[in-house]
C-alpha positions in Angstrom: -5.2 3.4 -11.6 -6.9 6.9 -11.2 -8.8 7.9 -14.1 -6.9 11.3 -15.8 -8.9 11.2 -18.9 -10.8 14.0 -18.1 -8.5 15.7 -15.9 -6.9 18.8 -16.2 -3.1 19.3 -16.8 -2.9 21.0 -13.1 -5.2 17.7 -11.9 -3.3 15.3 -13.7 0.4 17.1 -12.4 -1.0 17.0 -9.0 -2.1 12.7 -9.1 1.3 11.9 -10.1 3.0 14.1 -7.3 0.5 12.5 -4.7 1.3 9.3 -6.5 5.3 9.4 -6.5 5.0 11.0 -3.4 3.2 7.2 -1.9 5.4 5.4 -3.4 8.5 7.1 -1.3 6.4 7.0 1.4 6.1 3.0 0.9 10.3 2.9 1.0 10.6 4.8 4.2 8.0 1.8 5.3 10.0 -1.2 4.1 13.1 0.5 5.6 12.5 2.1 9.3 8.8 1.1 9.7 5.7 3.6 9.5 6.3 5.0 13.2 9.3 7.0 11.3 7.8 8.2 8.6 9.1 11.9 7.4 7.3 13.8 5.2 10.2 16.3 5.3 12.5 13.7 4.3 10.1 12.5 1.3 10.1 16.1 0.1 13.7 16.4 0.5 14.3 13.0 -1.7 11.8 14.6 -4.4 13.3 18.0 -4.5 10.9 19.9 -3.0 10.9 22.1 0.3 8.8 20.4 3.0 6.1 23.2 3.4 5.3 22.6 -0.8 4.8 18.8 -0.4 2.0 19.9 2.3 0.3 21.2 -0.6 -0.3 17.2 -1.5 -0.8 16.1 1.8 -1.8 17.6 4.8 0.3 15.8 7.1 1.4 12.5 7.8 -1.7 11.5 9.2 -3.5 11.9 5.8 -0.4 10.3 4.4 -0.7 7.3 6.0 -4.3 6.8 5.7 -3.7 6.9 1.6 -1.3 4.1 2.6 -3.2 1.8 4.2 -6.6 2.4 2.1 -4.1 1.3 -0.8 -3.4 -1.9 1.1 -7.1 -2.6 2.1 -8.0 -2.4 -1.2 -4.9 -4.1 -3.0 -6.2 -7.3 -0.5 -9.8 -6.6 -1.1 -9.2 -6.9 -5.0 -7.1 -9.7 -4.2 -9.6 -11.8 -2.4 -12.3 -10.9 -4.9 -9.9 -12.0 -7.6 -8.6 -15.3 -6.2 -12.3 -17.3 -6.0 -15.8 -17.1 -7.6 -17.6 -18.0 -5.9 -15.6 -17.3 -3.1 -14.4 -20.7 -1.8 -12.3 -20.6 1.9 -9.0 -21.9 1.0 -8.8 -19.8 -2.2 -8.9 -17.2 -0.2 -6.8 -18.3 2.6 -3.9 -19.0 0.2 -4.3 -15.9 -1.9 -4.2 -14.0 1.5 -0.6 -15.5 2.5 0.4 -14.5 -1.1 -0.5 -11.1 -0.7 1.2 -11.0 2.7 4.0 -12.6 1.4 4.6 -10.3 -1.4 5.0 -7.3 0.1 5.5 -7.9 4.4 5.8 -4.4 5.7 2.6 -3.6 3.6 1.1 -6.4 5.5 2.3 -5.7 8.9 0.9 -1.8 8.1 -2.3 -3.0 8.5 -2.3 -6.0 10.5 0.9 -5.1 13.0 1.6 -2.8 15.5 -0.4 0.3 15.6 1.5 3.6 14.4 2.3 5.3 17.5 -0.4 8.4 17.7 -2.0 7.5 14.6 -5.9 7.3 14.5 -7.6 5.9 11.4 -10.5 7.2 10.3 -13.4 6.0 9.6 -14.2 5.6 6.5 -10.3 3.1 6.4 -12.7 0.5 8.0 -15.4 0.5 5.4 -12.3 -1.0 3.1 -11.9 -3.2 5.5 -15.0 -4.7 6.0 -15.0 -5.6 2.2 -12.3 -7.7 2.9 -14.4 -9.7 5.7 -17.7 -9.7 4.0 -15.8 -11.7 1.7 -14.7 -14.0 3.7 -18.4 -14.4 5.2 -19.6 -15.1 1.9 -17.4 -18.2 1.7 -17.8 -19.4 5.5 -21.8 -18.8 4.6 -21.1 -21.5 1.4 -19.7 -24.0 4.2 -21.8 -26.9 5.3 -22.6 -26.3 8.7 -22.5 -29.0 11.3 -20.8 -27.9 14.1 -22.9 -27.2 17.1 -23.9 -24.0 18.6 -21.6 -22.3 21.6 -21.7 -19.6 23.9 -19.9 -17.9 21.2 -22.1 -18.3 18.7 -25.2 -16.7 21.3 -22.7 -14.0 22.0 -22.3 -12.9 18.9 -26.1 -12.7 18.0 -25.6 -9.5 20.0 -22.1 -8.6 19.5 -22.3 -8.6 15.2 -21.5 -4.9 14.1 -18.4 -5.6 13.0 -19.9 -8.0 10.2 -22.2 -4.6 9.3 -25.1 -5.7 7.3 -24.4 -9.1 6.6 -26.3 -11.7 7.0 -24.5 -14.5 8.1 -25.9 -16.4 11.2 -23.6 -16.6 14.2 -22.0 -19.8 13.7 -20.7 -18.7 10.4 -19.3 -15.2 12.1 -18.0 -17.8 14.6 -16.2 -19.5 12.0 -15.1 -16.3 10.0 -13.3 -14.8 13.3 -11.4 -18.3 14.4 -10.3 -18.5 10.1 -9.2 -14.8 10.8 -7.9 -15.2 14.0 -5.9 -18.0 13.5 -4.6 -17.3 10.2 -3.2 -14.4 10.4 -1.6 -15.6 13.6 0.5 -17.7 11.5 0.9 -15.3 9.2 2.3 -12.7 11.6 4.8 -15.3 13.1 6.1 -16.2 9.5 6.7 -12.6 8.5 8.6 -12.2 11.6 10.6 -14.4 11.4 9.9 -16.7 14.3 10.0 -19.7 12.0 13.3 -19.3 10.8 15.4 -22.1 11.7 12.6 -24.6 12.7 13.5 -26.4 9.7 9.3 -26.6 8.6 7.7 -25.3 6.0 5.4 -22.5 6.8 3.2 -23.0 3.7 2.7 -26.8 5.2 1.9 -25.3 8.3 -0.6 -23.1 7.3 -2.6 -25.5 4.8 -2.6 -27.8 7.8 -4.2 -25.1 10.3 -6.8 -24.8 7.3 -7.6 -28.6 7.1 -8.0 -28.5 11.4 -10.3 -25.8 10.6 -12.6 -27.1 8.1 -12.7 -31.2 9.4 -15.1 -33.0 7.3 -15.9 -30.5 4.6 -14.0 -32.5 1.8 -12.5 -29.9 0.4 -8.8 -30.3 -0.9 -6.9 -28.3 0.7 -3.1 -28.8 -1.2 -0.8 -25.9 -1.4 -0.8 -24.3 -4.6 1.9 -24.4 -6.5 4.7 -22.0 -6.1 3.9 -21.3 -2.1 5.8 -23.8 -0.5 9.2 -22.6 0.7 11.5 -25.1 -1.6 9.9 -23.7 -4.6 10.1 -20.4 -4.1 
């Protein structure tokens, strides 16, 4: 939560317009996706005339980047908060969780890309908090596996880890955990398991045991995230 302690009444006024102003921006999301996001409709729902609420926003560009900064960072703190030290399936489970929670704020990151929208750069510095996290708990790992062409590859190919680090076997390992997971989790959100008569939560703790064979660590679904309990 911002800090309006020291804030003017004009600066404070203007954080909760920006504020309120997300959070109708986050219905028109749940309801008709990002790609149809109106900041002429928000205004119109506030109250306002369209050409005043561009006095909070520039356009719906800068809109959605607030948007999906709030979501990096609501999974960043997330991750951060679920393990210390950060242990893999801590944060494998907290990450369903999150994705669980709140779907369309999932699939605003990790879905389809808005049609003609460009993030800029500074959205991916949020975002590589998220993975250096992860690489901190792949780097705890015992490491037996052997080296692949993968692994040389990415001796070369490692920018997206930025600064840390991590050897390639444990980028290796971070990409498939990354890869694979949210692959399930994309499938689940969507709905493509409906009907199977399985529960996704099994599924997924499972893809995490395949993953990390012979580490002895228990992998059991926490409470509350299988489907029957929920």
């Amino acid at each position: 939560m911002p800090d309006t302690g020291t804030k003017t009444p004009r600066e404070r006024y203007r954080t909760q317009v920006r504020a309120e102003i997300k959070e109708r921006a986050w219905e028109q999301v749940a309801s008709a996706g990002a790609s149809a996001l109106s900041l002429n409709a928000i205004a119109k729902q506030m109250g306002m005339s369209g050409p005043a609420l561009y006095r909070y926003f520039a356009g719906r560009d800068e809109l959605i980047t607030e948007l999906i900064k709030d979501a990096y960072q609501s999974l960043a703190d997330t991750l951060r908060a679920a393990s210390a030290p950060p242990a893999v399936p801590a944060l494998a489970h907290a990450l369903r969780r999150w994705a669980l929670d709140d779907p369309h704020r999932y699939f605003l990151v990790y879905g389809t890309p808005v049609p003609g929208y460009h993030a800029p750069d500074d959205v991916t510095v949020i975002a590589s908090q998220i993975m250096a996290t992860l690489l901190d708990a792949c780097a705890a790992l015992p490491s037996a596996a052997p080296a692949t062409p993968f692994d040389t590859h990415l001796e070369s190919h490692r920018h997206w880890a930025a600064d840390h680090p991590a050897p390639p076997p444990v980028l290796h390992l971070a990409l498939t955990l990354w890869t694979r997971l949210h692959g399930i989790l994309s499938l689940e959100l969507a709905g493509h398991f409906n009907g199977m008569g399985f529960d996704p939560a099994l599924l997924f703790a499972a893809e995490l045991d395949n993953l990390l064979p012979g580490t002895g660590l228990s992998l059991v679904v926490p409470p509350g995230d299988m489907v029957e309990e929920r």
